[in-house]
N, C-alpha and C positions, 0 to 999 in steps of 0.2 A: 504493500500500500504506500510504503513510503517511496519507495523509487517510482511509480505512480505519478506519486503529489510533486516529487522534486521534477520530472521530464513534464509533466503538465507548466509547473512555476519556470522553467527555462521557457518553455515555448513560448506563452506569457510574454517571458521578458524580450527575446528574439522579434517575436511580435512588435513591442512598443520599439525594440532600435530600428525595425525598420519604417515604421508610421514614422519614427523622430525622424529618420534618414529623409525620405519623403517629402515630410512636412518643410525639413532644411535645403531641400533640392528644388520644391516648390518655391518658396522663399528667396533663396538665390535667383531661379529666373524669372520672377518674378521684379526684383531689382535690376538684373540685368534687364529686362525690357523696359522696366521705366526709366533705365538711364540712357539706353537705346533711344527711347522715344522723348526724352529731355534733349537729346544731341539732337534729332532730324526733326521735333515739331518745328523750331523758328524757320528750319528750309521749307516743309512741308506748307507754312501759312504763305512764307512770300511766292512761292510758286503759282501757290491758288489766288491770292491776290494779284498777281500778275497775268495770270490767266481771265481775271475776272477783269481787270482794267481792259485789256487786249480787244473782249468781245463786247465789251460794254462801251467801247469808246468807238469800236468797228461800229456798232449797232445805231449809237447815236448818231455816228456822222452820216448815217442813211440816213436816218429820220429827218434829219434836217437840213439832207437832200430831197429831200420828197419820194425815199424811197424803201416807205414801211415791209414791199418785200424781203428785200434784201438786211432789212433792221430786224424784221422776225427773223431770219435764219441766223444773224447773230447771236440775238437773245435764247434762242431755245436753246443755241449750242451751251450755253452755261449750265451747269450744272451745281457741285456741289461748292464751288469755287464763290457762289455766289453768298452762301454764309458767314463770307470773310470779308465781304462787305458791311457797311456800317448800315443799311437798309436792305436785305433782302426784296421785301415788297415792292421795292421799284421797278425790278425785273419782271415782277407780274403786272405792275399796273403799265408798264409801257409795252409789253407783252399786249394785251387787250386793247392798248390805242391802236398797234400796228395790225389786230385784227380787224377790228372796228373800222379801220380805213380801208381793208383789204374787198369789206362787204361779209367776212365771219363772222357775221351778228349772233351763232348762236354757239361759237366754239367762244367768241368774248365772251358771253354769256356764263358760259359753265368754267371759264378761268376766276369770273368774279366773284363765282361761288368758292372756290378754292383758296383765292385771294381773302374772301371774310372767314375762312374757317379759321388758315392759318396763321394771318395777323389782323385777330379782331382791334379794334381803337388805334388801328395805326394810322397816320398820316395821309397814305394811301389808299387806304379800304375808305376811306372819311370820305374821299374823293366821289364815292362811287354811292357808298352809304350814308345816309344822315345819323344813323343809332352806330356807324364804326360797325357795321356788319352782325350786330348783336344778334338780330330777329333771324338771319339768314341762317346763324352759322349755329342755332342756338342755343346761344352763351348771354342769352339775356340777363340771367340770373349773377352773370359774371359783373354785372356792371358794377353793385354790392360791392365785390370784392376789390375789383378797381381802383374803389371810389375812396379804398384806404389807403392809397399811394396817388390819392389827390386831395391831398387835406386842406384846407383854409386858416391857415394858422395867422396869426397880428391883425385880426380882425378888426380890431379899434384904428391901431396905425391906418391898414389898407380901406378901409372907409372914409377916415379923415382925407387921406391922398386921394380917393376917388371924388370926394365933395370935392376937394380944392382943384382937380386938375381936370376934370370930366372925363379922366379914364376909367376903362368900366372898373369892377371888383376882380374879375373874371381874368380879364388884362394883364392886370398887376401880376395875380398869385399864377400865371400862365409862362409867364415874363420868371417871374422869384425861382418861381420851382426849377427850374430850365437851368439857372443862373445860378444860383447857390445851392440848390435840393433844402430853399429854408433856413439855409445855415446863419446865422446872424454874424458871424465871427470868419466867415469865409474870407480865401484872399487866393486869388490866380497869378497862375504863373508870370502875368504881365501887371501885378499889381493891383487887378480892381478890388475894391473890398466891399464888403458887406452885401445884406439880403440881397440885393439889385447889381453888384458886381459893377459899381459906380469907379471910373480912373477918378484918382483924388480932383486932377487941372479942371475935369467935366464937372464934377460935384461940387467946386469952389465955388465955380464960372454959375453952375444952377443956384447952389445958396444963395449968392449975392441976391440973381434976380426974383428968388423970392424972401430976399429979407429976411433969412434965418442966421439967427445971434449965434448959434450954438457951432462950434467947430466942429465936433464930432462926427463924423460921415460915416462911421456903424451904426451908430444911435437907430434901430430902428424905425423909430419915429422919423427922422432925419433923412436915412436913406430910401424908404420906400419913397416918402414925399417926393425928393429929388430924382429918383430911379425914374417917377411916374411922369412928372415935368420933363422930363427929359425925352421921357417916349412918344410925348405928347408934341414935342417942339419937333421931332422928328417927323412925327406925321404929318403934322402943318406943313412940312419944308418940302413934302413928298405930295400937297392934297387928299389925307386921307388914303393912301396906296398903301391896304398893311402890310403888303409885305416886301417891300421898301420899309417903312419904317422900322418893322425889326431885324432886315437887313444892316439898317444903318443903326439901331441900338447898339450891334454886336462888333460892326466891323468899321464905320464912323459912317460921318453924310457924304465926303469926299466921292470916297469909292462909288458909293450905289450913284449917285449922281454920273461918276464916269463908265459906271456899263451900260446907262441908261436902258435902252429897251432891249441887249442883249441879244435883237434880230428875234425872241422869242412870237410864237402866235398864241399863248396863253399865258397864267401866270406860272402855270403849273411848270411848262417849259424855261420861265423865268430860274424859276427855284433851280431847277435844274444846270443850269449853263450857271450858275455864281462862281466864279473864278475861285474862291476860297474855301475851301471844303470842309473847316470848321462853322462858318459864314452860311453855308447852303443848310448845315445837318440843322444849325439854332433855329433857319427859320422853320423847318419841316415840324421839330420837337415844340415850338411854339406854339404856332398854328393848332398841333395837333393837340397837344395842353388845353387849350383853346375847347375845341369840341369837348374834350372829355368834361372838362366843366359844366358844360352845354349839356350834355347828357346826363353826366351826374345830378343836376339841377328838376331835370323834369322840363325844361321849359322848351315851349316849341317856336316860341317867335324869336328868332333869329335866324341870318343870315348864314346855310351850310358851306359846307367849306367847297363844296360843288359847284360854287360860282367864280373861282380861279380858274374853272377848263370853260369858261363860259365869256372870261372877259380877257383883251389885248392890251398888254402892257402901252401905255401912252409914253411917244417921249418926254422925255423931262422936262425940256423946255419949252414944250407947249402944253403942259400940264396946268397950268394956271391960268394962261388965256382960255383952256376948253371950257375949266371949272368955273369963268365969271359968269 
């Protein structure tokens, strides 16, 4: 019995060194492949990024040769290259224009459905959908959850700054969220500080002209004010072109002024040709801030974001004659 019990308690132990063996052979390749995959990820992304520039820039220059055939067989040739872009959805939604012109009204059709499934409240599906594709795809219920990664925080500040400056509430925290994620203490790589990501020389120059004693340019209070004066002066300088004016929030007046119409035939096309591609991503993230608000609200009387494929950029410098 007892030789038994002692060939049973070896087998046993033979047993566990080889699970340990196993387990530590496991283990090993397993580091060996994450460090494999540590070394060739950063080649693996610029490849697909380059790939993805390649047929996206091949694609656009068709498009705005008038020639969405040849712009479709660019775009579909992307593939997964296209998640290493800073928008996927744009591939779908200029996908569907280049059907849409083609006379594929119903292969557009069933892209749009695909488009609201996979990026509902995106920038792009807003385009197309007024609820961001909610009803279609439906993720109605998802709005709810959304709607806690669009909060309304400085509610006192951001109402004082909407009395004094006539921008909306909606605006503001569209604008904030984008610009600092709320952060009151923020400060960017180029110096701006606070909720509104205000340059100190901009924020001075704003103080003065609304008479505010207090130096502080985080001061909540202070910076929304100014943030919002500021967006507001932009827009007067544009007639109300929003997206010009948070063009020029993000990247000054100068520039939007010198791409003026960009050669675009909508605004949508506008956003897209913006020379600076931090510049282009604020306005799309704005805008689309914008709706969610809009949505999260309940309220149906406004203006959808559906009216940028609807209207032609004005030159600039006959923008003010058009508008007396």
């Amino acid at each position: 019995m007892q030789d038994v019990t002692s060939a049973f308690k070896t087998y046993l132990s033979t047993l566990a060194q080889i699970v340990v063996s196993r387990k530590r052979l496991m283990f090993a390749i397993f580091v060996l492949f994450a460090f494999v995959l540590n070394l060739s990820l950063p080649s693996v992304v610029s490849v697909c990024r380059k790939d993805f520039s390649i047929k996206w820039n091949g694609g656009w220059e068709a498009w705005r040769n008038d020639d969405p055939e040849t712009a479709l067989k660019y775009w579909s040739k992307i593939g997964i290259s296209a998640y290493f872009s800073p928008r996927p959805s744009k591939v779908y939604y200029w996908k569907i224009k280049a059907l849409e012109k083609l006379d594929m009204q119903s292969e557009a059709d069933e892209l749009k459905i695909v488009l609201a499934r996979k990026y509902p409240f995106d920038f792009y599906t807003f385009l197309f959908f007024k609820d961001g594709g909610a009803e279609v795809s439906n993720q109605a219920c998802r709005t709810k959850v959304e709607s806690l990664f669009y909060p309304s925080p400085w509610k006192k500040e951001v109402f004082a700054a909407a009395e004094r400056t006539g921008l909306s509430e909606k605006m503001i925290w569209s604008v904030m969220r984008q610009e600092s994620k709320f952060r009151e203490n923020a400060v960017s790589r180029s110096g701006a500080l606070g909720l509104m990501q205000l340059m100190p020389t901009t924020a001075k120059a704003e103080m003065a002209a609304l008479k505010i004693k207090s130096s502080n340019i985080t001061l909540p209070e202070n910076n929304i004010l100014v943030g919002a004066s500021y967006f507001v002066r932009t827009s007067r300088e544009f007639k109300g072109d929003l997206p010009r004016a948070i063009a020029a929030y993000n990247a000054g007046m100068m520039p939007v002024i010198r791409w003026n119409t960009l050669s675009a035939s909508d605004w949508v096309e506008w956003i897209e040709s913006i020379p600076y591609s931090e510049t282009r991503e604020f306005v799309r993230a704005v805008l689309e801030n914008k709706e969610m608000y809009n949505v999260i609200s309940g309220e149906d009387e406004y203006v959808p974001l559906s009216h940028l494929v609807t209207e032609r950029p004005m030159p600039v410098k006959k923008v003010a004659f058009v508008n007396k």
